[in-house]
BANU-761413 format. One record per residue (C-alpha): x, y negated, z negated; residue number from 1; chain. Coordinates in nm, 4 decimals. Each point is the difference from the previous one (the first is absolute). Layout:
<rs>
- X / Y / Z / NUM / A
...
</rs>
This chain:
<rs>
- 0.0000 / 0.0000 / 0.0000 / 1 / A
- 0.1812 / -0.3014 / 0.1365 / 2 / A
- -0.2474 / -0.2720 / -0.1765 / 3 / A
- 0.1362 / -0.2256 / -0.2985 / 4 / A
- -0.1933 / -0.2140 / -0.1910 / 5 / A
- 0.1367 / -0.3296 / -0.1438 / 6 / A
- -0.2002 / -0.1341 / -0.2865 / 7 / A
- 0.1111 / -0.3431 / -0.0981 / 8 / A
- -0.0942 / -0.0956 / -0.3678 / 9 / A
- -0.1990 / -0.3403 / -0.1885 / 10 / A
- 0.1051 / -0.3504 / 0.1366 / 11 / A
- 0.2078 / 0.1497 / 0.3049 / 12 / A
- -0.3099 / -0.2101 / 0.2153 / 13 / A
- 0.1872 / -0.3091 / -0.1702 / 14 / A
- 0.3731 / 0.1033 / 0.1685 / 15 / A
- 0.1090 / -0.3458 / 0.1581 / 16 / A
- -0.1450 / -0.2332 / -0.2127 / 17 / A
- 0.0467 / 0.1675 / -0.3849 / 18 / A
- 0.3895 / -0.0511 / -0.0725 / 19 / A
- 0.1488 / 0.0200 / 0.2947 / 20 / A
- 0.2858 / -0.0424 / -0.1580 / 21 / A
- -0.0026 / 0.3276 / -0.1691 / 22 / A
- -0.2127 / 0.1638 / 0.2762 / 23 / A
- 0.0910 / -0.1107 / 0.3551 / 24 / A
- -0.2101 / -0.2714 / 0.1944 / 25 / A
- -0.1828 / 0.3008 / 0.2167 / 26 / A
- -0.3560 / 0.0250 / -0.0032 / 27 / A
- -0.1231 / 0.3608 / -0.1108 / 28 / A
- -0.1187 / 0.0623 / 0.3737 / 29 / A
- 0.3366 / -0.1195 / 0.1440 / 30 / A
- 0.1777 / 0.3125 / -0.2018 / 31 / A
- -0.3448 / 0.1902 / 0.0905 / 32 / A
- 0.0672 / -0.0729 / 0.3382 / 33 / A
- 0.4266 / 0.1160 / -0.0229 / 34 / A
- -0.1451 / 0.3288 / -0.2174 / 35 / A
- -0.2193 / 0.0860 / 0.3229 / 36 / A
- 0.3004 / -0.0882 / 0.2371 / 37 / A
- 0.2368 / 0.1684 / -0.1675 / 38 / A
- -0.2451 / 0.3368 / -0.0380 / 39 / A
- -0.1199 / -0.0202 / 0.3724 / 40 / A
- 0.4168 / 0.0422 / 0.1285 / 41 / A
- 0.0412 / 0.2918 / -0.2397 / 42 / A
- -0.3248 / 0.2102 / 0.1644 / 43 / A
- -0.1906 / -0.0332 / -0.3467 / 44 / A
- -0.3345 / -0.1431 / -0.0654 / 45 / A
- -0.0104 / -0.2209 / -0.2843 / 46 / A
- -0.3088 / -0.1436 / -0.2078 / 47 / A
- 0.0238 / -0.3058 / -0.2380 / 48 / A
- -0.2547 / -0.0670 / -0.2488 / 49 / A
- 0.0455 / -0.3350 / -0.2717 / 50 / A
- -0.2076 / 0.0049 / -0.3047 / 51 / A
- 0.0508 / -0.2282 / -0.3393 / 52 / A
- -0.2271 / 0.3020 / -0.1925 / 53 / A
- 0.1995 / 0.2657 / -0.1617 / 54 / A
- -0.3147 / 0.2274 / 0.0314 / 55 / A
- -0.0269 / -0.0809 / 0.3614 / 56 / A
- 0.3765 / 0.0837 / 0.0455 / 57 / A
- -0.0427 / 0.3356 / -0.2000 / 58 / A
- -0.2925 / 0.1224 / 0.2476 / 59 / A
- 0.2526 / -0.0564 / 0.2811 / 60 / A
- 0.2676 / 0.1935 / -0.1425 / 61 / A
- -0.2521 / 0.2576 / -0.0865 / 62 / A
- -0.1852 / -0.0051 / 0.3447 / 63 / A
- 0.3290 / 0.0386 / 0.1687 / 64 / A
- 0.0147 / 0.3345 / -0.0309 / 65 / A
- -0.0632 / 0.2073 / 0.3298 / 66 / A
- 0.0266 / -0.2574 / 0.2368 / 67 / A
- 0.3535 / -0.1586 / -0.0687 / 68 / A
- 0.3414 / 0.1452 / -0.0449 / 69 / A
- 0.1893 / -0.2394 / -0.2279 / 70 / A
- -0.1436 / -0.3218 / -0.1454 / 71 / A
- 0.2033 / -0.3374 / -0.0701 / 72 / A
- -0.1168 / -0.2142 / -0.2817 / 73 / A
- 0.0924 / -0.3143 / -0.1117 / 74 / A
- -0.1994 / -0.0062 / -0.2897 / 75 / A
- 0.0884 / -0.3944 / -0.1110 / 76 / A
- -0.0906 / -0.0614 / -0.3907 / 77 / A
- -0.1266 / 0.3499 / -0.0289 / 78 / A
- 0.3474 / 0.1394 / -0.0087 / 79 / A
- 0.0618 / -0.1268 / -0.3665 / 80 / A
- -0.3604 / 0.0944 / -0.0995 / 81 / A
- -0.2050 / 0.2649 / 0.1786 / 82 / A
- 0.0759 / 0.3579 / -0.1483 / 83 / A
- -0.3738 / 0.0357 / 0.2265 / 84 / A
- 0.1999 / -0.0351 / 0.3219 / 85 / A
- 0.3164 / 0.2179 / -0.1161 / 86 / A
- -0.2257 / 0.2812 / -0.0391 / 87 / A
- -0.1883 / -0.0508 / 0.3146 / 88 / A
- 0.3376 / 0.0361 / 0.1903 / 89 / A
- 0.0791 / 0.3045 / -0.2395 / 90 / A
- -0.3033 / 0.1563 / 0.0500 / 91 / A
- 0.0111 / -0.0182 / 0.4163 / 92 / A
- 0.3047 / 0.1561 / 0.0313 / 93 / A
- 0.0442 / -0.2185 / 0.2980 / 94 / A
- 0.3646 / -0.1360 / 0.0375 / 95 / A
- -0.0030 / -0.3668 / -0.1038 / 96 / A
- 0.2690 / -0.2837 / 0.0618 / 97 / A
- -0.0670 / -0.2563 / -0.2516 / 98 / A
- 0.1352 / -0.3181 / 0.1552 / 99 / A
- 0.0226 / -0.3952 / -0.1373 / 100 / A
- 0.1159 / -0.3009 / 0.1919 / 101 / A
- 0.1750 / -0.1419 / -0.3050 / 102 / A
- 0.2575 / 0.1588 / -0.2271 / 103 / A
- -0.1976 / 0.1049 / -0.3027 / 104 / A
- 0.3062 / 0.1165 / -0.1782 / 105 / A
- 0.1438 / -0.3294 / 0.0243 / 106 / A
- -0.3175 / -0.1661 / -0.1081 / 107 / A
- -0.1731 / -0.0900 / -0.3350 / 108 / A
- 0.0397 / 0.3142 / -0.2568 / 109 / A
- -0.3892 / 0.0363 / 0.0548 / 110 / A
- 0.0415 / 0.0944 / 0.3420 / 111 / A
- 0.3205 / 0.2592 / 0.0131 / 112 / A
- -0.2944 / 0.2905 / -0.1209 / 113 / A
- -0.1214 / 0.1592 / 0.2784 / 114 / A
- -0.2083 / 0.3089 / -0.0700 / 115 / A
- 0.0107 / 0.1148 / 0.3308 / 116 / A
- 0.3790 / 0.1732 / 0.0214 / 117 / A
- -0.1002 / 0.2886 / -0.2045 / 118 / A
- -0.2343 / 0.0623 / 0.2351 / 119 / A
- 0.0712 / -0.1248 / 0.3388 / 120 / A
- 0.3026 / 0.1306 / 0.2539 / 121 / A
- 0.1912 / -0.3555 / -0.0004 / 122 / A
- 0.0062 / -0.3591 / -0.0923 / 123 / A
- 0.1144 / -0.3183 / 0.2412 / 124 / A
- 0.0102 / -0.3244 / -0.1434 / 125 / A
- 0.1661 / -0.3278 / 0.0787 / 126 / A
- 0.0018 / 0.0273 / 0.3685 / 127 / A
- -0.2961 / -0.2323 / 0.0551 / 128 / A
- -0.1878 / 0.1161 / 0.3146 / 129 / A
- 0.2307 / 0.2706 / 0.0545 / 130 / A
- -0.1102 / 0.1540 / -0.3161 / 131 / A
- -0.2728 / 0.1124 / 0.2235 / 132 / A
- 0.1673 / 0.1063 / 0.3032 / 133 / A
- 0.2747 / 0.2217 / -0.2057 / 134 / A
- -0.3165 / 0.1087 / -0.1811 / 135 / A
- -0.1687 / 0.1152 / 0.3235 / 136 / A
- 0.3245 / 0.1456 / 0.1162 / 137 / A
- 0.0234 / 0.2094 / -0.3388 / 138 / A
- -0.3312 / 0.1159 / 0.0295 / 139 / A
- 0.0590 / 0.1212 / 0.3612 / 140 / A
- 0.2852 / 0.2291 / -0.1569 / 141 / A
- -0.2414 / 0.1386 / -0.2702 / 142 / A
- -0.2520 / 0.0611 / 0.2218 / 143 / A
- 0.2471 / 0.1927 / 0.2745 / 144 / A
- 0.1649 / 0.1931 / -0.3148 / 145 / A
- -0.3373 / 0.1030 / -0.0898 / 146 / A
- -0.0774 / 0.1327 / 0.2905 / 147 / A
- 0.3399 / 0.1914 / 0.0635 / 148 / A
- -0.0677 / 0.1251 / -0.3576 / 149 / A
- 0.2577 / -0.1327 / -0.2230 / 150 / A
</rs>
């Protein structure tokens, strides 16, 4: 299944105007619109879903099942916070990329927790934009190990 889907997490619809200085000055459909670029030259269909509801964001991991081979998630506040979304992408079993445009380990202390690398394949953070398109090209890996078995 060559499908990913990338869910991007609350106030990701605000990329370009909320600190761009920590964030980049793309709009959320600019990097929508490199993500579907990017995914269309590797031969993989891709699917990218915003939502600023952690419930909303757990039905998509959930849903995801069946119909996509990897998912990349850049689950924005939730990282520090949602144990809800963590066990979502645990209970999948769908290889995940968690990816972030700034460096959260360079950050405030609040946001160096992630609770996503227990569960998820890998973590990219600090790239900006390219967080996203090393994400997609991580997820491409997954999916092809997955299907060679290993």
């Amino acid at each position: 299944m060559k499908k990913i889907l990338v869910i991007h997490g609350p106030n990701l619809n605000l990329l370009g105007k909320r600190e761009p200085e920590v964030y980049g000055k793309l709009t959320l459909d600019d990097i929508d619109g490199k993500i579907k670029v990017a995914a269309r030259a590797a031969g993989v269909e891709v699917e990218v879903r915003q939502s600023n509801h952690e419930g909303e964001i757990v039905e998509m991991v959930q849903q995801a099942a069946g119909e996509f081979g990897a998912i990349v998630i850049n689950p924005g506040a939730y990282t520090h916070t949602s144990i809800a979304i963590r066990d979502a992408v645990a209970g999948t079993g769908i290889p995940t990329v968690e990816v972030h445009l700034s460096n959260i380990h360079g950050r405030e202390e609040f946001r160096r927790r992630s609770y996503l690398p227990e569960v998820a394949a890998g973590q990219i953070s600090g790239f900006g934009a390219d967080s996203y398109m090393l994400g997609i090209r991580a997820a491409i890996k997954l999916m092809a190990a997955g299907e060679q078995g290993g």
